[in-house]
VEXLO-320979 format. One line per 5 residues: their letters; for each residue x negated, y, z of N, C-alpha, C. Coordinates in nm, 3 decimals. Layout:
% residues N
a) X/Y/Z/X/Y/Z/X/Y/Z  ...
This chain:
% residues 157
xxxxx) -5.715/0.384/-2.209/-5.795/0.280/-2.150/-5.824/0.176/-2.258  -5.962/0.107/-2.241/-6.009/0.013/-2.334/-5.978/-0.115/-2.247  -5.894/-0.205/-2.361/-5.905/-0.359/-2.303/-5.980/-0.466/-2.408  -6.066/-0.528/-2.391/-6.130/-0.614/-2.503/-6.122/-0.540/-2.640  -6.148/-0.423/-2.656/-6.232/-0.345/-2.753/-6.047/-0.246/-2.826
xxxxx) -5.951/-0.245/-2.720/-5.860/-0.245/-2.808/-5.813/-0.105/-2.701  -5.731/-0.043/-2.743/-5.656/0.137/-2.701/-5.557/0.072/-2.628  -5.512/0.065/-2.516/-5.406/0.032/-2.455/-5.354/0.192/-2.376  -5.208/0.144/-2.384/-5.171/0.282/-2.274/-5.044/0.238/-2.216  -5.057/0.255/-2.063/-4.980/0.134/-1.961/-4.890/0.285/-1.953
xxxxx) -4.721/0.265/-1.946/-4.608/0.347/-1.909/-4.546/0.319/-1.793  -4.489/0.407/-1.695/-4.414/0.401/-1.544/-4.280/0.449/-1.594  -4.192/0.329/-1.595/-4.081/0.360/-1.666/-3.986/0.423/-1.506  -3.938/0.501/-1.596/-3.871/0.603/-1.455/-3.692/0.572/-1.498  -3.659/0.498/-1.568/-3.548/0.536/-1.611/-3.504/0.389/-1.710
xxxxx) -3.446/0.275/-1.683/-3.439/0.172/-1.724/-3.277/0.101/-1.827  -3.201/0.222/-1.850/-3.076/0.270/-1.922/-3.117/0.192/-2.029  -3.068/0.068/-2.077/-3.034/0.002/-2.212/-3.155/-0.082/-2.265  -3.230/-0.094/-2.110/-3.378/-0.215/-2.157/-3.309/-0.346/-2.081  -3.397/-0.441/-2.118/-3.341/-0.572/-2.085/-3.364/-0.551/-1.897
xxxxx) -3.437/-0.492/-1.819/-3.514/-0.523/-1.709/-3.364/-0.398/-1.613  -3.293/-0.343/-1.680/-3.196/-0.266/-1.596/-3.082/-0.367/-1.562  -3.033/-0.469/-1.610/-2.921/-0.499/-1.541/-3.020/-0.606/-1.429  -3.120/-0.638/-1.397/-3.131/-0.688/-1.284/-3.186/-0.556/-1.196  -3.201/-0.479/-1.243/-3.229/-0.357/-1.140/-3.092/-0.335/-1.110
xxxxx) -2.964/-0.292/-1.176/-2.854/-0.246/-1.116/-2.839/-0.366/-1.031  -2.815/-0.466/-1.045/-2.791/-0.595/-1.025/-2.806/-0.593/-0.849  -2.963/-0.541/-0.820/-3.063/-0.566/-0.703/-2.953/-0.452/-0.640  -2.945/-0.300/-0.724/-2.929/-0.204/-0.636/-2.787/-0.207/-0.574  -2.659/-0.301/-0.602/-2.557/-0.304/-0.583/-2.518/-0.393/-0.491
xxxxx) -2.587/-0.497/-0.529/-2.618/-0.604/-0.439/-2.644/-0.602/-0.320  -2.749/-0.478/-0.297/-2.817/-0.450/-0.164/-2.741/-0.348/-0.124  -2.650/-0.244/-0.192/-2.558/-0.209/-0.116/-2.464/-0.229/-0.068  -2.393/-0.349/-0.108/-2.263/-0.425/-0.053/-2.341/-0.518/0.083  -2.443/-0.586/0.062/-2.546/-0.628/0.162/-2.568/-0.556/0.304
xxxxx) -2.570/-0.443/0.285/-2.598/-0.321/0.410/-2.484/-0.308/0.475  -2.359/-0.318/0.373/-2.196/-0.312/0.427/-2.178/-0.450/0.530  -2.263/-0.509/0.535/-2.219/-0.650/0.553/-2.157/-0.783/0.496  -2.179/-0.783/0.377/-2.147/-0.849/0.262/-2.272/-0.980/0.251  -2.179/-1.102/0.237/-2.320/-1.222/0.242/-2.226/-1.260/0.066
xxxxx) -2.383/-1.246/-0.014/-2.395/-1.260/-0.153/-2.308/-1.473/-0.162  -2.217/-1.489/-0.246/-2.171/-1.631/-0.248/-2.257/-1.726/-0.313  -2.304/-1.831/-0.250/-2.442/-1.946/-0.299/-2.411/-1.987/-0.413  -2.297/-2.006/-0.487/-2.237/-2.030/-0.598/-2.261/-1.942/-0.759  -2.200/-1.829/-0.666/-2.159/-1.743/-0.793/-2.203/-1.591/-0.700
xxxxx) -2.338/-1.544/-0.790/-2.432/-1.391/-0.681/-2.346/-1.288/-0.712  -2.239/-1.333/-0.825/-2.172/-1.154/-0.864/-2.073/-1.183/-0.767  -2.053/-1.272/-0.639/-1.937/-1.245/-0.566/-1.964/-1.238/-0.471  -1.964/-1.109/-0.336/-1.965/-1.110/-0.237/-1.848/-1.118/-0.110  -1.864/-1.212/0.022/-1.777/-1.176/0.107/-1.762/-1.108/0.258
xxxxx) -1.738/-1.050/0.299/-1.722/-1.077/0.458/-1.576/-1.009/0.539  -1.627/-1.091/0.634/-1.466/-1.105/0.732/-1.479/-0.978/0.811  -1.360/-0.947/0.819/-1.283/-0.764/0.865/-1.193/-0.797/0.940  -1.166/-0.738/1.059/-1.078/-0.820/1.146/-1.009/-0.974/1.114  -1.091/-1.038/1.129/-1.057/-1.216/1.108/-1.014/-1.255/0.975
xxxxx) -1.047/-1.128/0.888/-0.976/-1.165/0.726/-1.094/-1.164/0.624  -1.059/-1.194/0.511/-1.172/-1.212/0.459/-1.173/-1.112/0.307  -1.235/-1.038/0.343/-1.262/-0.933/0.230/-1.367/-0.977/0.098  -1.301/-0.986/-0.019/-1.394/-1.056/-0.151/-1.393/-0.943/-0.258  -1.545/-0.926/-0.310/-1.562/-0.859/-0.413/-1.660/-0.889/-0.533
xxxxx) -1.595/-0.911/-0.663/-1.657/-0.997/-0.775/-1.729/-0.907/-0.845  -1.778/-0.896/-0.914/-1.834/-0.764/-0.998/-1.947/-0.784/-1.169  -1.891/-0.743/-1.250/-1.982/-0.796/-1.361/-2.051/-0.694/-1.426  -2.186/-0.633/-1.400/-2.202/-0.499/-1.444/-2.158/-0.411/-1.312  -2.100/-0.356/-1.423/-2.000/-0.187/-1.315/-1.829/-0.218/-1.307
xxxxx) -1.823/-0.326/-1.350/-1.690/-0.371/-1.315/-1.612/-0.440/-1.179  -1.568/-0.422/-1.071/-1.514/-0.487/-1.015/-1.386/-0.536/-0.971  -1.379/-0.622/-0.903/-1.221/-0.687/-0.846/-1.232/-0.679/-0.727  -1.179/-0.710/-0.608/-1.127/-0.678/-0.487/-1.009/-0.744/-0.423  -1.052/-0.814/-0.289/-0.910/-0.858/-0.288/-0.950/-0.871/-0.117
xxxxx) -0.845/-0.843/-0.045/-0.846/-0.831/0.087/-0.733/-0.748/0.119  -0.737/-0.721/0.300/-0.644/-0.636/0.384/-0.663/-0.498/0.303  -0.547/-0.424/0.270/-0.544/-0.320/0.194/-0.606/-0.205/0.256  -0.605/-0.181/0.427/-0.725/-0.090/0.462/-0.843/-0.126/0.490  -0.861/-0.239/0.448/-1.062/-0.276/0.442/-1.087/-0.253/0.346
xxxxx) -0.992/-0.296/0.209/-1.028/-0.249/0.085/-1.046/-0.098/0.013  -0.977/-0.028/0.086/-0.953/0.076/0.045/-1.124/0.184/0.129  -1.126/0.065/0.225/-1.264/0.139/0.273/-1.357/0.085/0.213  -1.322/-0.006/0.191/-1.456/-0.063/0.072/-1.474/0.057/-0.047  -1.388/0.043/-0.151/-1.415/0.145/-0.253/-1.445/0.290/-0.178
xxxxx) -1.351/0.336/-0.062/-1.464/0.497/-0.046/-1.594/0.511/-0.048  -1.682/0.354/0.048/-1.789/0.366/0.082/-1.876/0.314/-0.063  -1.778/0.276/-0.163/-1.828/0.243/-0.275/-1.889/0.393/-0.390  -1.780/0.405/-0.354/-1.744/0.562/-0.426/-1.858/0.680/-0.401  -1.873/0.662/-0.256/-1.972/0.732/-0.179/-2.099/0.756/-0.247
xxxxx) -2.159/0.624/-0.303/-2.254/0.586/-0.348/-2.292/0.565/-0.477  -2.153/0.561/-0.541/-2.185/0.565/-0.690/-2.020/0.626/-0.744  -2.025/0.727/-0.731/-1.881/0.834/-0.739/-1.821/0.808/-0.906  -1.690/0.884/-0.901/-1.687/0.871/-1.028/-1.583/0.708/-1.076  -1.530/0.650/-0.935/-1.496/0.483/-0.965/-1.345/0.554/-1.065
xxxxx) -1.327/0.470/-1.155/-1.160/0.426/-1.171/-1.096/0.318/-1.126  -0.960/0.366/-1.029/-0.945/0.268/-0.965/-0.793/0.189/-1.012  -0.783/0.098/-1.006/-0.613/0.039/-1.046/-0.621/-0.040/-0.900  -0.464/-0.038/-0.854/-0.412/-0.123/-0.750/-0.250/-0.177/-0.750  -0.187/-0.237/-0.735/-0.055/-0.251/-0.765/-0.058/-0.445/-0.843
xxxxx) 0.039/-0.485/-0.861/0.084/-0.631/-0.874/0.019/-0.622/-1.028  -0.016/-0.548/-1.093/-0.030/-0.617/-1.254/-0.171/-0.518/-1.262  -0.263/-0.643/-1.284/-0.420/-0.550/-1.318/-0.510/-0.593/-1.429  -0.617/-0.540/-1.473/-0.682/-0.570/-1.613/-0.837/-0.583/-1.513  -0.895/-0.696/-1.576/-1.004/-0.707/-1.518/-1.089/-0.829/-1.648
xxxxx) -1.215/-0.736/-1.693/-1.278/-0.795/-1.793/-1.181/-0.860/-1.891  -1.099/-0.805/-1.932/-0.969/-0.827/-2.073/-0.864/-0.907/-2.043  -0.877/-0.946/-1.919/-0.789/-1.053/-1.796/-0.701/-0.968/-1.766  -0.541/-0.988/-1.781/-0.436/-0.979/-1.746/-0.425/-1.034/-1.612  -0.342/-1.014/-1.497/-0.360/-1.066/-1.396/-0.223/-0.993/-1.332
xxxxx) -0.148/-1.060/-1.302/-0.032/-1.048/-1.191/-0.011/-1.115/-1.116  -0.005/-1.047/-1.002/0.059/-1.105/-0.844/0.177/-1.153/-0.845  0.243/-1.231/-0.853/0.380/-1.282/-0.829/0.368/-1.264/-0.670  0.544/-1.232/-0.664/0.555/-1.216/-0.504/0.543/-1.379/-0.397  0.558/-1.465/-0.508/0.536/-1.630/-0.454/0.383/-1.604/-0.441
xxxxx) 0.265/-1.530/-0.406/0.179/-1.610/-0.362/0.113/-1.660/-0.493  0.161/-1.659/-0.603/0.124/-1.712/-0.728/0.041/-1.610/-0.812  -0.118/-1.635/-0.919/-0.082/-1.527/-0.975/-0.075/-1.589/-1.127  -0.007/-1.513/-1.225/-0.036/-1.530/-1.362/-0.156/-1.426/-1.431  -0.199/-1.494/-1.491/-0.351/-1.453/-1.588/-0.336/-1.487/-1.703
xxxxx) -0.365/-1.394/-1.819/-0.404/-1.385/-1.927/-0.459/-1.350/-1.982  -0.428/-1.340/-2.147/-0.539/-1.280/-2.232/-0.522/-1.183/-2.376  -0.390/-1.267/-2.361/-0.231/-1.210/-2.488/-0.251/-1.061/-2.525  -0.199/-0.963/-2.467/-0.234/-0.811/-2.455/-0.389/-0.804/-2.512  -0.510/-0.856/-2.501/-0.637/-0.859/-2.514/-0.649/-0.890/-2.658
xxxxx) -0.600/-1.021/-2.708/-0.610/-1.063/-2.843/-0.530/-0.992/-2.963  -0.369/-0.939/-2.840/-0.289/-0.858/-2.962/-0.356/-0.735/-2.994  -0.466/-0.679/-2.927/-0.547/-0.540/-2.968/-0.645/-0.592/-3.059  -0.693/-0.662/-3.070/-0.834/-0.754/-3.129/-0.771/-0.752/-3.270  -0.628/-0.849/-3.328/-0.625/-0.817/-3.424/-0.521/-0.720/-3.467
xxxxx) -0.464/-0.597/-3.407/-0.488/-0.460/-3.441/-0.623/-0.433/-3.471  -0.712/-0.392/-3.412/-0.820/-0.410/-3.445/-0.871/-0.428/-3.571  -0.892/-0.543/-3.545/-0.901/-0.600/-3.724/-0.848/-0.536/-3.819  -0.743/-0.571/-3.830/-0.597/-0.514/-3.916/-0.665/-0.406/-3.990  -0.704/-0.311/-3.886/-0.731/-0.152/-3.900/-0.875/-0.167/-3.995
xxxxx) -0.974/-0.206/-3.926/-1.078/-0.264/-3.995/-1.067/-0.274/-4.103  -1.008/-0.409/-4.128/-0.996/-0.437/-4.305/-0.890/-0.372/-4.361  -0.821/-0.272/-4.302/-0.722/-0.191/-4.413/-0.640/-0.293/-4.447  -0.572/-0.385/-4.393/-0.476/-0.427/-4.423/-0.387/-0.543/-4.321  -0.252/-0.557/-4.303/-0.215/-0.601/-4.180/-0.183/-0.747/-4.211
xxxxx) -0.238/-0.840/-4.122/-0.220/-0.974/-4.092/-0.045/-1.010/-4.068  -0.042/-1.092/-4.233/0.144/-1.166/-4.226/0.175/-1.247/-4.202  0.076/-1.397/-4.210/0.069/-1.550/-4.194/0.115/-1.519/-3.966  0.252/-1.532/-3.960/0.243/-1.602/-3.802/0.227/-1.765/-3.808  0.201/-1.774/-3.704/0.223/-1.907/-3.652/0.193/-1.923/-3.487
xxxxx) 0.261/-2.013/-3.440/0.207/-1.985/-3.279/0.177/-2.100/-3.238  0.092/-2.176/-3.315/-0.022/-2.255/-3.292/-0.132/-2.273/-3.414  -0.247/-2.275/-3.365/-0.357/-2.290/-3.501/-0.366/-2.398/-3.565  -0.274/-2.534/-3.499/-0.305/-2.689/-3.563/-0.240/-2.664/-3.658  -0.245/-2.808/-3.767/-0.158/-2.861/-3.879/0.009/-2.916/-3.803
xxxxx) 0.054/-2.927/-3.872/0.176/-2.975/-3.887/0.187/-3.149/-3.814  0.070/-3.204/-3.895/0.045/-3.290/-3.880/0.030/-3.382/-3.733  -0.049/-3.257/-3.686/-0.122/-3.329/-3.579/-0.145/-3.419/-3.482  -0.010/-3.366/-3.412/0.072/-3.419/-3.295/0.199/-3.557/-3.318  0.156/-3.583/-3.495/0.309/-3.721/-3.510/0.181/-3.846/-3.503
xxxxx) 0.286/-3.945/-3.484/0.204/-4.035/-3.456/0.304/-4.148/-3.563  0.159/-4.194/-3.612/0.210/-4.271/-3.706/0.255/-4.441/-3.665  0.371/-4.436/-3.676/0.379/-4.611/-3.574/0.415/-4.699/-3.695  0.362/-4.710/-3.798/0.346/-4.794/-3.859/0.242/-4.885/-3.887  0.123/-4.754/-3.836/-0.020/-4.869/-3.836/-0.073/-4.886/-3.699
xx) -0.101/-5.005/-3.706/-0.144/-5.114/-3.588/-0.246/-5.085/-3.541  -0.344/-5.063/-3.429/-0.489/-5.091/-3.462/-0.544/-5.254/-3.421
């Protein structure tokens, strides 16, 4: 086809794997399937959906193809089949200590949880290490000076 004297040729992309315009297509298509489940998208934050299952409240976060989950253990567990259903193939972790986007995360039995990142950074510089062929000796377990934290009480302001 001619546009203002120039060869144009318009494409029907069938297949949107690693263009900028696929993660709001997955985005739409996941969205609208947790949506159909009965899931109301959170006004806050769209990668988190919720809804209530016998008087409880079933939550699911998701970044990409990654998700978290947290609810009554047989709503959840029907959540991922009907998840599964639809896009097969899930790996699933469940139990008090979980990895989520490089996030350490444990349930304490208090109701509490602890989160980190430690495990995440100690691979990073392995990592490295490996990289540059050679292993990191300088510890320290803080990045400041020495300095930092004294306070000098001799000068006034």
């Amino acid at each position: 086809r001619n546009e203002r004297g120039r060869k144009v040729l318009y494409c029907r992309i069938l297949k949107a794997h690693g263009m900028i315009e696929s993660a709001l297509l997955w985005y739409t298509l996941y969205a609208d399937v947790l949506k159909q489940q009965g899931f109301k998208l959170n006004k806050v934050d769209k990668c988190v959906a919720n809804k209530m299952v016998n008087g409880k409240q079933l939550s699911i976060g998701w970044y990409v193809d990654d998700n978290i989950v947290g609810g009554e253990a047989s709503a959840v567990s029907a959540l991922i089949e009907n998840i599964n259903k639809r896009f097969p193939g899930l790996v699933i972790q469940r139990g008090r200590k979980l990895e989520f986007l490089e996030i350490d995360f444990f349930f304490r039995g208090d109701g509490k949880v602890d989160i980190g990142t430690v495990s995440y950074i100690k691979q990073m510089i392995k990592d490295f290490e490996k990289e540059i062929g050679m292993e990191l000796t300088k510890k320290n377990s803080t990045p400041h000076a020495k300095w930092l934290f004294k306070v000098n009480k001799t000068q006034q302001n």
